[in-house]
KOLGU-4560 file (N, C-alpha, C; in nm, 3 decimals, padded with zeros to 5 digits):
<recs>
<n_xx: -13.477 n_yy: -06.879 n_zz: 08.362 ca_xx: -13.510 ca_yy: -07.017 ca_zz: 08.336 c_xx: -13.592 c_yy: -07.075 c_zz: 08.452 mol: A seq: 1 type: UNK>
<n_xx: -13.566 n_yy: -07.047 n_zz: 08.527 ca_xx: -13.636 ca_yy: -07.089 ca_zz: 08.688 c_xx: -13.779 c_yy: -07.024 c_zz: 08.716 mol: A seq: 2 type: UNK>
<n_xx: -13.748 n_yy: -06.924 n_zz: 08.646 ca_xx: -13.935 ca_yy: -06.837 ca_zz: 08.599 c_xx: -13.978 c_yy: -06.935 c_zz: 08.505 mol: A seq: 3 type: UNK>
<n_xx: -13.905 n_yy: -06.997 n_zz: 08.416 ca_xx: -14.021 ca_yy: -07.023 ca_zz: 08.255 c_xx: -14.052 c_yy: -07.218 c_zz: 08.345 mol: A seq: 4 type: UNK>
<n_xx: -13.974 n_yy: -07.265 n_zz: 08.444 ca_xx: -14.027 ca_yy: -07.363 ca_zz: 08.524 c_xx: -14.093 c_yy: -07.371 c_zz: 08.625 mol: A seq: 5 type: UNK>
<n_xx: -14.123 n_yy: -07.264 n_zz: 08.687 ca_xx: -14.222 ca_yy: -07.218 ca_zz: 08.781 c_xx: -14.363 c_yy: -07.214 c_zz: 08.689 mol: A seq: 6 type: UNK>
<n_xx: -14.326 n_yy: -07.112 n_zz: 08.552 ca_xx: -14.465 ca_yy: -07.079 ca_zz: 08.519 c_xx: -14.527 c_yy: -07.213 c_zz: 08.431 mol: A seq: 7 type: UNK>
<n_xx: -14.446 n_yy: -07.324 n_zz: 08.405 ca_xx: -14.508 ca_yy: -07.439 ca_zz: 08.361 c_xx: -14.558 c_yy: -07.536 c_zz: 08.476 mol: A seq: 8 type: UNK>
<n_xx: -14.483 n_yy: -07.504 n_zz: 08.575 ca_xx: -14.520 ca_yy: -07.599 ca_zz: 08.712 c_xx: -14.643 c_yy: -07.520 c_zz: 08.713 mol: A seq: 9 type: UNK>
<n_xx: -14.682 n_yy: -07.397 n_zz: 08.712 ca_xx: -14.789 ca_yy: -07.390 ca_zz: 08.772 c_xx: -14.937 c_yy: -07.379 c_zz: 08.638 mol: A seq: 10 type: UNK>
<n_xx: -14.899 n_yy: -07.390 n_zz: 08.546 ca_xx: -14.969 ca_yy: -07.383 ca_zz: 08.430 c_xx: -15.031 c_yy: -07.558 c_zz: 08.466 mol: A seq: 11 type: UNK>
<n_xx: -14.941 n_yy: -07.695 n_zz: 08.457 ca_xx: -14.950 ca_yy: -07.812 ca_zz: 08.493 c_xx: -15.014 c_yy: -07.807 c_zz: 08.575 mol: A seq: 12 type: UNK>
<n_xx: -14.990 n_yy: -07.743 n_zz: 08.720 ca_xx: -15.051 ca_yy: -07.786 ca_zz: 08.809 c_xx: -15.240 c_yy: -07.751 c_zz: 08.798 mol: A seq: 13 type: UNK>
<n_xx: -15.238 n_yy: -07.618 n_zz: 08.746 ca_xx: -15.344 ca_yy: -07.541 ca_zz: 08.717 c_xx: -15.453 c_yy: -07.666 c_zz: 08.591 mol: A seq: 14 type: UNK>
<n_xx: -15.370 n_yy: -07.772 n_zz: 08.552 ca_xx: -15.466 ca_yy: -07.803 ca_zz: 08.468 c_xx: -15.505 c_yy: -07.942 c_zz: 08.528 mol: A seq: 15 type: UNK>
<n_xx: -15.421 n_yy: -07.978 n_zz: 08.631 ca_xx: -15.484 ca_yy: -08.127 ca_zz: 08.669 c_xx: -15.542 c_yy: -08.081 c_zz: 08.778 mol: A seq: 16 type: UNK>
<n_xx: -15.524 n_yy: -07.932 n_zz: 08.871 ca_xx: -15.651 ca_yy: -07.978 ca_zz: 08.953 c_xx: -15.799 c_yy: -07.870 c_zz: 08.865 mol: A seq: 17 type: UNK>
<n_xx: -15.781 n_yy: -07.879 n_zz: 08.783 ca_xx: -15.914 ca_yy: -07.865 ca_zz: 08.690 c_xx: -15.939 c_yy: -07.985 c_zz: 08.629 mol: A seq: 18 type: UNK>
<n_xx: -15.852 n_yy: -08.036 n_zz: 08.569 ca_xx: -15.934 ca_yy: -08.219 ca_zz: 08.516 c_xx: -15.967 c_yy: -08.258 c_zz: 08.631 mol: A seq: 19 type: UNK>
<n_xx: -15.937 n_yy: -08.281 n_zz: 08.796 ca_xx: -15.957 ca_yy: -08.330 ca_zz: 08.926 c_xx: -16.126 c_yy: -08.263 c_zz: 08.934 mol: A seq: 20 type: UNK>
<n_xx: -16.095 n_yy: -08.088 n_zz: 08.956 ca_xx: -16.229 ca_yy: -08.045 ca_zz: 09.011 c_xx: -16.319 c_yy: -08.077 c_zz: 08.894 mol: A seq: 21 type: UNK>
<n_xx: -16.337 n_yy: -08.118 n_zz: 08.771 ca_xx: -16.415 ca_yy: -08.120 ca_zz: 08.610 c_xx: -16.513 c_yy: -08.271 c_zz: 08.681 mol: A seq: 22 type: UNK>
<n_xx: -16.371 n_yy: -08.337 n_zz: 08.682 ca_xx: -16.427 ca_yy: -08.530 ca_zz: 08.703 c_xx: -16.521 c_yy: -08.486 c_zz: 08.821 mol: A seq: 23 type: UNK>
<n_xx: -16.487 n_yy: -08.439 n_zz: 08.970 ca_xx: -16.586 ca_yy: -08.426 ca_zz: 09.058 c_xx: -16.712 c_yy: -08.375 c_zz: 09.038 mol: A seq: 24 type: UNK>
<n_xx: -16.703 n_yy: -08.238 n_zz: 08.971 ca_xx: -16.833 ca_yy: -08.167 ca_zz: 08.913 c_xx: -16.958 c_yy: -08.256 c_zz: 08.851 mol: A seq: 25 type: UNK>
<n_xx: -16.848 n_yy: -08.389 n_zz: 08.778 ca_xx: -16.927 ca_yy: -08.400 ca_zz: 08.679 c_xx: -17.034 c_yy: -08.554 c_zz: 08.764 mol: A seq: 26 type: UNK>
<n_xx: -16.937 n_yy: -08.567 n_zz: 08.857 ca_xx: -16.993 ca_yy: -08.684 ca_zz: 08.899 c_xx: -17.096 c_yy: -08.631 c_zz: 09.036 mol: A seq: 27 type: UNK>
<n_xx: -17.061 n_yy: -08.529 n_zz: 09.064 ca_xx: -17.164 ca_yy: -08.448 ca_zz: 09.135 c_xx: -17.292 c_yy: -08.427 c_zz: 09.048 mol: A seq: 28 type: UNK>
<n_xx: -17.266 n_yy: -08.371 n_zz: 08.939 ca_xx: -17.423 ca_yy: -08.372 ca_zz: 08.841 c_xx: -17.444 c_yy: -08.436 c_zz: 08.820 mol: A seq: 29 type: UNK>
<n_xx: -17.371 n_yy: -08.589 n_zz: 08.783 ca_xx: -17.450 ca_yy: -08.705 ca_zz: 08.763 c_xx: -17.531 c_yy: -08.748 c_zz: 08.861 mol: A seq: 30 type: UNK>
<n_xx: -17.488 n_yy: -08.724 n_zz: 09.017 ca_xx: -17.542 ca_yy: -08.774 ca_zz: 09.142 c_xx: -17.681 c_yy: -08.737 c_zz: 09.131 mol: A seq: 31 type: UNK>
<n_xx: -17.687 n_yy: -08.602 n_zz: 09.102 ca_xx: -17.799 ca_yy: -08.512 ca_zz: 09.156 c_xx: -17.900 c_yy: -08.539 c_zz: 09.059 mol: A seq: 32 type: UNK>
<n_xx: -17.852 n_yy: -08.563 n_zz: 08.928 ca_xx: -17.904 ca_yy: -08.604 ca_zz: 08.821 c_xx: -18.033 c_yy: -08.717 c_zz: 08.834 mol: A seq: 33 type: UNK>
<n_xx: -17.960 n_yy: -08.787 n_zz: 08.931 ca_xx: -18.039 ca_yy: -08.949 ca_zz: 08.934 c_xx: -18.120 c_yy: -08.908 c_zz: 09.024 mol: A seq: 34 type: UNK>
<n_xx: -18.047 n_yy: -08.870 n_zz: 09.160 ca_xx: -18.168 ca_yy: -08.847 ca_zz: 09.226 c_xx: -18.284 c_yy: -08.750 c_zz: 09.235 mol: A seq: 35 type: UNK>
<n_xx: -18.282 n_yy: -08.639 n_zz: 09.102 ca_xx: -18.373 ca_yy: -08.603 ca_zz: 09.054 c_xx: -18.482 c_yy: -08.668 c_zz: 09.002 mol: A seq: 36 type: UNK>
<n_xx: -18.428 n_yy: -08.758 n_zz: 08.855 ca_xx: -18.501 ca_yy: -08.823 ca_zz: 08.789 c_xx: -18.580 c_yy: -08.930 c_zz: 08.916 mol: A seq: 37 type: UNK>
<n_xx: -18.509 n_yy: -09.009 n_zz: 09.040 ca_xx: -18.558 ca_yy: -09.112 ca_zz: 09.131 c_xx: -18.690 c_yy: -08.976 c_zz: 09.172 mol: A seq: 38 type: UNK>
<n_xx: -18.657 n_yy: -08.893 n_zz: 09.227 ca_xx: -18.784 ca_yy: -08.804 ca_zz: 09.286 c_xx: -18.912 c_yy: -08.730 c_zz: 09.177 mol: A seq: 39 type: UNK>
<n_xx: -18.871 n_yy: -08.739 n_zz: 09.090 ca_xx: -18.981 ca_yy: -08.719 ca_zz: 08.925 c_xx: -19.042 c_yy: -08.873 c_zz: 08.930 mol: A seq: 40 type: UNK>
<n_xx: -18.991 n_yy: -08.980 n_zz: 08.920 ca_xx: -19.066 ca_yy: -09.103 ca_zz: 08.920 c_xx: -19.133 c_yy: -09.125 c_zz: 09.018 mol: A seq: 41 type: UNK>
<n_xx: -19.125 n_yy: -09.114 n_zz: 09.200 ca_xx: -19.166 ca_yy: -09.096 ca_zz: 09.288 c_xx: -19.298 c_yy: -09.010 c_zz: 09.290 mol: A seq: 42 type: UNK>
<n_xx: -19.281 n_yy: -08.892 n_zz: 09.274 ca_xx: -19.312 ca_yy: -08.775 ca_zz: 09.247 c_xx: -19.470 c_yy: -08.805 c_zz: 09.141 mol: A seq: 43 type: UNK>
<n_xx: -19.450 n_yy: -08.855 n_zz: 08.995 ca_xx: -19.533 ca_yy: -08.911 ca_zz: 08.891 c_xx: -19.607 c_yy: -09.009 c_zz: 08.962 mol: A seq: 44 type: UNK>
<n_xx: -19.545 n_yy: -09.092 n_zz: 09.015 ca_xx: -19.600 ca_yy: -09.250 ca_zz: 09.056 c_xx: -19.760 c_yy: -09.194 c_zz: 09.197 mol: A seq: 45 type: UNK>
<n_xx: -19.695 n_yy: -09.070 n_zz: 09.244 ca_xx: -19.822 ca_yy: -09.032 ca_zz: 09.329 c_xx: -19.889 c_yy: -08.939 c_zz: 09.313 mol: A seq: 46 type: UNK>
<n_xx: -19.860 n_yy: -08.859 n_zz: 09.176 ca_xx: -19.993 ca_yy: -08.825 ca_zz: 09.105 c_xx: -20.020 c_yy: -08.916 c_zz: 09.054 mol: A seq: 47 type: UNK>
<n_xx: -20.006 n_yy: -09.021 n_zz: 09.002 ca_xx: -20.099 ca_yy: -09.090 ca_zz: 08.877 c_xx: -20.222 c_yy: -09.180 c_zz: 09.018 mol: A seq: 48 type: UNK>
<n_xx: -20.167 n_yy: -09.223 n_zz: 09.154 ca_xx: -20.237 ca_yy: -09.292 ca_zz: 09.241 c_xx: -20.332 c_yy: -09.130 c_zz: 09.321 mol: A seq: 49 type: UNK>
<n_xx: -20.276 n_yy: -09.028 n_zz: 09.272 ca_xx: -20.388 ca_yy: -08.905 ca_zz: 09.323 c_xx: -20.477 c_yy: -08.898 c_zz: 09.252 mol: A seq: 50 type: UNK>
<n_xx: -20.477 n_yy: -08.927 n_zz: 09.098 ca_xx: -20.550 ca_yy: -08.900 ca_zz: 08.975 c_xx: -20.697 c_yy: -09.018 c_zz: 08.982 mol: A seq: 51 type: UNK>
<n_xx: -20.632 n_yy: -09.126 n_zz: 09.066 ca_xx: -20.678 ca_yy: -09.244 ca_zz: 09.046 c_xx: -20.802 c_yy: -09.207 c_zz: 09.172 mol: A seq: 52 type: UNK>
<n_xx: -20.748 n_yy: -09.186 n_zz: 09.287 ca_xx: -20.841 ca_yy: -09.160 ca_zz: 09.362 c_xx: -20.950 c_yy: -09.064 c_zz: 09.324 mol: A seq: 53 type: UNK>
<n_xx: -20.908 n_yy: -08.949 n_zz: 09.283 ca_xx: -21.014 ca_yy: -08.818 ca_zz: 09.225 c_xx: -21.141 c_yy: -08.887 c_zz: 09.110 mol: A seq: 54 type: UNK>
<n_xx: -21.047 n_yy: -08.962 n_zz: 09.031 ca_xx: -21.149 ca_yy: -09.051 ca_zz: 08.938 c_xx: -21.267 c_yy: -09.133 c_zz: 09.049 mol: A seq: 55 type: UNK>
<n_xx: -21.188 n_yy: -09.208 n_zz: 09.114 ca_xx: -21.321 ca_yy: -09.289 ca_zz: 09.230 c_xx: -21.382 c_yy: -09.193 c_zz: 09.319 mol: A seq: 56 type: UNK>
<n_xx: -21.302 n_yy: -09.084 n_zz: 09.350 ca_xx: -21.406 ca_yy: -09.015 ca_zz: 09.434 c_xx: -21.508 c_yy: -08.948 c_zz: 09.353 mol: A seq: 57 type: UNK>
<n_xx: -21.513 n_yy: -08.928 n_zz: 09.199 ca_xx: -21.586 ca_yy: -08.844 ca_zz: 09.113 c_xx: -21.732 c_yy: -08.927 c_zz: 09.090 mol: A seq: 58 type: UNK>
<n_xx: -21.667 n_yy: -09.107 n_zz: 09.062 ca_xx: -21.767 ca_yy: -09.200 ca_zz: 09.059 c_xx: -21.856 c_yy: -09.263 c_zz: 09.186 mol: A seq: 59 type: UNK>
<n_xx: -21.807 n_yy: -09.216 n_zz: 09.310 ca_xx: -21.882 ca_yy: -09.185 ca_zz: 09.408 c_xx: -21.966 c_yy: -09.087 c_zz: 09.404 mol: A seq: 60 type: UNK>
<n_xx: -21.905 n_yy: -08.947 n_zz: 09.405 ca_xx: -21.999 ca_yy: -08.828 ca_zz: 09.400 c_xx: -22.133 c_yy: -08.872 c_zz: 09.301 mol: A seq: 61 type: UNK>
<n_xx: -22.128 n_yy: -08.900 n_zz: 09.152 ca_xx: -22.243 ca_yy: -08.894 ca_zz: 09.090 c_xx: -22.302 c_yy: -09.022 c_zz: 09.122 mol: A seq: 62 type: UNK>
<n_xx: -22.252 n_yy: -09.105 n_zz: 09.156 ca_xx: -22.360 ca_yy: -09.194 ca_zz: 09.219 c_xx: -22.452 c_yy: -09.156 c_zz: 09.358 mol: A seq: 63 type: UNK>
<n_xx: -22.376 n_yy: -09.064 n_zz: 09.485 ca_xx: -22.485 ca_yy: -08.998 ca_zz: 09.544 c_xx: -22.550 c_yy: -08.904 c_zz: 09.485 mol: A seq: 64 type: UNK>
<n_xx: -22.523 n_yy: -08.841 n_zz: 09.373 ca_xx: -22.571 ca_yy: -08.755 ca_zz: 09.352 c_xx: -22.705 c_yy: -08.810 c_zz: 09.249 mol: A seq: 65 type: UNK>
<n_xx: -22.676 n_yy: -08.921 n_zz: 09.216 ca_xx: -22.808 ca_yy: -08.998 ca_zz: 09.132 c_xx: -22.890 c_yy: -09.018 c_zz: 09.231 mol: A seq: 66 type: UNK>
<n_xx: -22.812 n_yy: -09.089 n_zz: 09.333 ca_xx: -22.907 ca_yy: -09.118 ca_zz: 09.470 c_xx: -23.014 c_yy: -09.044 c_zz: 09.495 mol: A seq: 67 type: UNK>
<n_xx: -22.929 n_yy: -08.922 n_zz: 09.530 ca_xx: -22.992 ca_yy: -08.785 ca_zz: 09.614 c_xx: -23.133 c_yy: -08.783 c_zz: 09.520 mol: A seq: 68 type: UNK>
<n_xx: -23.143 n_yy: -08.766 n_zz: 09.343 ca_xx: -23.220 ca_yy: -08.749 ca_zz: 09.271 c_xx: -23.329 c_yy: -08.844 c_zz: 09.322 mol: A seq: 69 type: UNK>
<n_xx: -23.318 n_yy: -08.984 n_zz: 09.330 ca_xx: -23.419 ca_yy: -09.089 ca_zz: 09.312 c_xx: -23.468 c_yy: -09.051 c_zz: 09.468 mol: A seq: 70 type: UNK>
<n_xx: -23.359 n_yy: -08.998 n_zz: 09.556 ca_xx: -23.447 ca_yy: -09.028 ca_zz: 09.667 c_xx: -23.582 c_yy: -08.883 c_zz: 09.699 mol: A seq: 71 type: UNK>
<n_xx: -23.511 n_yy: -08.792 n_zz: 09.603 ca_xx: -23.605 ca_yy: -08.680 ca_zz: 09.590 c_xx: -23.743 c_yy: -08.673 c_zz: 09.556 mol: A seq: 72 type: UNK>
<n_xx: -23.704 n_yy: -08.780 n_zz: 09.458 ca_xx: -23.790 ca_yy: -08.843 ca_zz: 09.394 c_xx: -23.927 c_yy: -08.894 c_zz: 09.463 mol: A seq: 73 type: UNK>
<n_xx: -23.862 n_yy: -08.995 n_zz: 09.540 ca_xx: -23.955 ca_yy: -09.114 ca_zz: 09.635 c_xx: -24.005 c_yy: -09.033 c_zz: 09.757 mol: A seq: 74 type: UNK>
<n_xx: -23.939 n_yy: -08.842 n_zz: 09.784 ca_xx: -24.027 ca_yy: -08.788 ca_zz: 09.886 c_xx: -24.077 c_yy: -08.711 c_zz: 09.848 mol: A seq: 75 type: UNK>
<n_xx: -24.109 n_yy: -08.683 n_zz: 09.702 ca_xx: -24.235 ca_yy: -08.607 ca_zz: 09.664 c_xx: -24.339 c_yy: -08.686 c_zz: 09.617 mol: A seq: 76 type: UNK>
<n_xx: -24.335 n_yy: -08.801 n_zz: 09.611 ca_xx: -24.447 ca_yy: -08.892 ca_zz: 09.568 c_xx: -24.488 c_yy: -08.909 c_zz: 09.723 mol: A seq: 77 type: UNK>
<n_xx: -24.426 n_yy: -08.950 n_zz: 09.794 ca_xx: -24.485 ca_yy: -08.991 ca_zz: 09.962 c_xx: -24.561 c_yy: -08.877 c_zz: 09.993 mol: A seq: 78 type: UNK>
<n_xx: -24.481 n_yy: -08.796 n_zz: 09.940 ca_xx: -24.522 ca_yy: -08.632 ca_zz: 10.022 c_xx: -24.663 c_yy: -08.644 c_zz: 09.967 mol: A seq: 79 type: UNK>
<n_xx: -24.666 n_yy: -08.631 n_zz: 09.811 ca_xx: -24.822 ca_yy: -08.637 ca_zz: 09.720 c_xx: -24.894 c_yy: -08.721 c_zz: 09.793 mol: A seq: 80 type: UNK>
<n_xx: -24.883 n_yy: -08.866 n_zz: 09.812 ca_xx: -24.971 ca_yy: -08.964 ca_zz: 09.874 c_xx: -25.012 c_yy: -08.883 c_zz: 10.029 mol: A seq: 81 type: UNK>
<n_xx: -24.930 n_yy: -08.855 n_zz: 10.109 ca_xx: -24.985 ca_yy: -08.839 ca_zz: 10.212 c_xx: -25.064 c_yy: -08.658 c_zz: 10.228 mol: A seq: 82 type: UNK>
<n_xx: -25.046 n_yy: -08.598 n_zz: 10.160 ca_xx: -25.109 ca_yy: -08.513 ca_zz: 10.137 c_xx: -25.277 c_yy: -08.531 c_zz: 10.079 mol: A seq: 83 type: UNK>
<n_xx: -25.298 n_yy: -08.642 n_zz: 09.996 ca_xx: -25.437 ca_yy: -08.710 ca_zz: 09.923 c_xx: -25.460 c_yy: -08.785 c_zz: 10.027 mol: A seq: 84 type: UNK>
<n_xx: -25.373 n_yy: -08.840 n_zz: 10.162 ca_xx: -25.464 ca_yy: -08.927 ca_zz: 10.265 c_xx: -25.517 c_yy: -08.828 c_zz: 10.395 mol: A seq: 85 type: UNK>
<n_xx: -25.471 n_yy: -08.733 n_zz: 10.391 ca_xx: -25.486 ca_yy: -08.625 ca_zz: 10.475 c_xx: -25.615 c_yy: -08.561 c_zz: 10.427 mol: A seq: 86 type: UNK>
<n_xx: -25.613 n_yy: -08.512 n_zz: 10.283 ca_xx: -25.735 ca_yy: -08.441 ca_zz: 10.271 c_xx: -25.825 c_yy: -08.519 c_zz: 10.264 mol: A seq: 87 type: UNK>
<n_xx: -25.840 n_yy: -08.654 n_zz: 10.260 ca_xx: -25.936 ca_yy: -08.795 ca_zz: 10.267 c_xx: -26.020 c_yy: -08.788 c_zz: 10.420 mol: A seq: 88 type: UNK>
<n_xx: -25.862 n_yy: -08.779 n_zz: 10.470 ca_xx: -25.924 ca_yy: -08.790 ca_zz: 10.621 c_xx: -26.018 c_yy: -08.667 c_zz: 10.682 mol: A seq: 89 type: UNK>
<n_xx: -25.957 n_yy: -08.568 n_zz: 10.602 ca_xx: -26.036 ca_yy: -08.431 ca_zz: 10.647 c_xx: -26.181 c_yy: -08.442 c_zz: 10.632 mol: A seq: 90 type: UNK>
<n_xx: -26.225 n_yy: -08.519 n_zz: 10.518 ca_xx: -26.376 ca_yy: -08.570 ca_zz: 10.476 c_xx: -26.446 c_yy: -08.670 c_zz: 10.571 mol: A seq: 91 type: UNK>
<n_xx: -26.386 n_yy: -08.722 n_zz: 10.658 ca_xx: -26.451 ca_yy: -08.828 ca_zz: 10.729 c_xx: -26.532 c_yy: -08.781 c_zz: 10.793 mol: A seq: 92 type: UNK>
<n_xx: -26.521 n_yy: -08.640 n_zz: 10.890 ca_xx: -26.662 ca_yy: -08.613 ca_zz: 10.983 c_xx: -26.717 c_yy: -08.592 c_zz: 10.926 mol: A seq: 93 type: UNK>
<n_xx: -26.732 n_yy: -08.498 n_zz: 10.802 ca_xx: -26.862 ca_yy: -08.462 ca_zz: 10.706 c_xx: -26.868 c_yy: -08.587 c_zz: 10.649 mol: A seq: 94 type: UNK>
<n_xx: -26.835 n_yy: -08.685 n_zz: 10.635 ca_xx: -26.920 ca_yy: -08.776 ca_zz: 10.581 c_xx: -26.977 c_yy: -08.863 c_zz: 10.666 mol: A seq: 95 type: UNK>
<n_xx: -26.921 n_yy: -08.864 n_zz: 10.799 ca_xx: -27.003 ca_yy: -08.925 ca_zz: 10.910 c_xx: -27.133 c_yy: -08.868 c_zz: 10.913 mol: A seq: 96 type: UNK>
<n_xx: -27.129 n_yy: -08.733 n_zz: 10.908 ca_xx: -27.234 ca_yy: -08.633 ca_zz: 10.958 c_xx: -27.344 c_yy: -08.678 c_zz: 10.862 mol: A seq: 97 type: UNK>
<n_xx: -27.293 n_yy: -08.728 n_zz: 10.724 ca_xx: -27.373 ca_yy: -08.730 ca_zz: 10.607 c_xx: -27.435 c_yy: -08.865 c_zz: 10.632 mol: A seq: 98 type: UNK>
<n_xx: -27.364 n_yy: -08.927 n_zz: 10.676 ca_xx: -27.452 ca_yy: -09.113 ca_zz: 10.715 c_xx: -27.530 c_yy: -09.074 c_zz: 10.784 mol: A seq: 99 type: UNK>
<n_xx: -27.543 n_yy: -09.036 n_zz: 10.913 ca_xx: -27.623 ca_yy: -09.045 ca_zz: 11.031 c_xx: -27.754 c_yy: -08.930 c_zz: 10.971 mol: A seq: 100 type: UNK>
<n_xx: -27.712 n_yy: -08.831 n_zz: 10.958 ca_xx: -27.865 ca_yy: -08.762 ca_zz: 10.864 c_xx: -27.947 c_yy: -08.860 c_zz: 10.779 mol: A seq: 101 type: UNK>
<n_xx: -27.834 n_yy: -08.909 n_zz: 10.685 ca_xx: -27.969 ca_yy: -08.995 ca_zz: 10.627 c_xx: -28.038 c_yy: -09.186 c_zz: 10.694 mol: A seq: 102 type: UNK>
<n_xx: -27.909 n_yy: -09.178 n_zz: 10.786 ca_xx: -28.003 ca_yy: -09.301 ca_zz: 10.912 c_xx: -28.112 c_yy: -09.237 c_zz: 10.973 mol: A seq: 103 type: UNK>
<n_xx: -28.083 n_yy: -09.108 n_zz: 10.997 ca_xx: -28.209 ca_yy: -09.007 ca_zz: 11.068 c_xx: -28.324 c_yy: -09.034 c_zz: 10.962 mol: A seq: 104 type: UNK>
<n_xx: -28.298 n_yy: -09.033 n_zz: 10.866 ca_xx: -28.454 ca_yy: -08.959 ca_zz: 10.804 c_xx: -28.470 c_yy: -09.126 c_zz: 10.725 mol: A seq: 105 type: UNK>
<n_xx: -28.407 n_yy: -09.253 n_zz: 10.692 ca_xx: -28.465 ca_yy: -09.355 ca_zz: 10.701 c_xx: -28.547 c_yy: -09.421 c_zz: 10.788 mol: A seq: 106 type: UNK>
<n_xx: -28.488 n_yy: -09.399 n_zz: 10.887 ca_xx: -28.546 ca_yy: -09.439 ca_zz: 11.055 c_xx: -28.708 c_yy: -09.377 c_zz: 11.043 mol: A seq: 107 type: UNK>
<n_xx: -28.640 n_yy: -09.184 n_zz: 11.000 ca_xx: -28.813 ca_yy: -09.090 ca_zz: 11.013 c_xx: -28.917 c_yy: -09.151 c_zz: 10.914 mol: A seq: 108 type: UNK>
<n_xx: -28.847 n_yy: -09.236 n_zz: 10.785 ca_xx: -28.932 ca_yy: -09.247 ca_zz: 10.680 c_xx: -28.986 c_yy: -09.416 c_zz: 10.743 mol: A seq: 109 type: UNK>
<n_xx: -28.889 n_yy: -09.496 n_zz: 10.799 ca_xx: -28.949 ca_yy: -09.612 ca_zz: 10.844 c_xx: -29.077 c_yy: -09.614 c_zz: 10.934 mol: A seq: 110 type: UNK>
<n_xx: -29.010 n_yy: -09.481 n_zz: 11.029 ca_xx: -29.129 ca_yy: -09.512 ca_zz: 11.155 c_xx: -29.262 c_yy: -09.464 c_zz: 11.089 mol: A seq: 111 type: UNK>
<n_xx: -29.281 n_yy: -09.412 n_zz: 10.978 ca_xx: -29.389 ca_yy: -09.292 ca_zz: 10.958 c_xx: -29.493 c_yy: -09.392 c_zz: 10.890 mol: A seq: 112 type: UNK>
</recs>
């Protein structure tokens, strides 16, 4: 008889510190629970402000990169212009040369 109250004392005992360790477990997963979900919202909240930046840095990029175009632009036209004032200028002694010959031979045709 002292066996069949031992083995219920310890059957009892065996089940409240399992409802004891169950309640802790459970309030342990609830803990961890939250502060999961708190570090997923955290977590979301600075990708969506990473997402945000990549978007403005994207609308930066193609705006230099329109830039870059127009300004490519404005140094092959300079480039063209000063290339047509260069070979302009290259003409000036021969066309000096070409005035003064024919001041020469007005002058020869005046004095004659």
């Amino acid at each position: 008889m002292e066996y069949l109250f031992l083995a219920i004392g310890a059957v009892l005992g065996g089940l409240c510190v399992w409802f004891l360790l169950r309640s802790r477990e459970h309030l342990a997963f609830q803990k961890g629970r939250g502060e999961m979900e708190a570090s997923v919202a955290a977590l979301t909240e600075r990708l969506q402000g990473k997402e945000l930046q990549i978007a403005d840095l994207r609308g930066l990029m193609e705006k230099a990169d329109a830039e870059t175009v127009d300004l490519r632009s404005q140094l092959k036209t300079e480039s063209d212009r000063r290339s047509a004032a260069e070979e302009k200028n290259r003409r000036i002694p021969e066309l000096e040369s070409a005035v003064e010959a024919r001041e020469t031979r007005l002058r020869a045709q005046s004095d004659e």
